[in-house]
N, C-alpha and C positions, 0 to 999 in steps of 0.2 A: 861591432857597433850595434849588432840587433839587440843585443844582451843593454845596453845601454839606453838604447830608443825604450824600450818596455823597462825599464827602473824608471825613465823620465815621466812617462808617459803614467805608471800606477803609483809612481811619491803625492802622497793627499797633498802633502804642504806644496810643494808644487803646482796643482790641481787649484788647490786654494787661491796661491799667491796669483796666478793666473785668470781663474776668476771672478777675483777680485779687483785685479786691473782693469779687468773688461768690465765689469760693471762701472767703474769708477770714467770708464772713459767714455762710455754709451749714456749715463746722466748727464755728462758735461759736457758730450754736443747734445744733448737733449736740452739741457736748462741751457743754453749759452742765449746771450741775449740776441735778439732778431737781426741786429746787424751785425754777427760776431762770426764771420763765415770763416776765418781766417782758424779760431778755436773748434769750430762745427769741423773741418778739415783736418783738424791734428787728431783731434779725438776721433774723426772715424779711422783714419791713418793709425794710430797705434790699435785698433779695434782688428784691425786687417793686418799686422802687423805680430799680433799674440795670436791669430787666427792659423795665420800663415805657419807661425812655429807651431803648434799643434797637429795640420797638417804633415809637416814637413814630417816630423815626426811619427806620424802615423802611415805615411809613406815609407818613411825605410821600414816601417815594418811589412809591410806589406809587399815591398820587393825583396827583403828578405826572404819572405815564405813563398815567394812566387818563384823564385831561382832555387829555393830547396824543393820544389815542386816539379821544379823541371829536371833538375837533375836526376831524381829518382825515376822520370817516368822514362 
């Protein structure tokens, strides 16, 4: 799975596509209009949501290399 987290993690179009969602989601609760809480909520929600996948992501790496780390020591 680490071999897979790190192809995810260094695919530009990936990188891109991602974002690019996030900006698209961060203007549209930015621009939503003053009583549009309900759009301000979704778009921070997917914001946290492509955030989270990135992390996740950058997590298994990092417990990957931390259990390869422990085993050798």
């Amino acid at each position: 799975m680490n071999g897979e987290a790190q192809y995810l993690l260094d695919n530009e179009i990936l990188k891109e596509i991602f974002d690019q969602l996030e900006r698209i989601a961060i203007e549209t609760g930015i621009n939503a209009k003053i009583g549009d809480d309900e759009l301000r909520r979704l778009a921070a929600s997917e914001v946290r949501a492509i955030r989270s996948v990135r992390l996740k992501l950058k997590s298994l790496l990092s417990d990957k290399t931390n259990q390869r780390t422990d085993t050798v020591a």
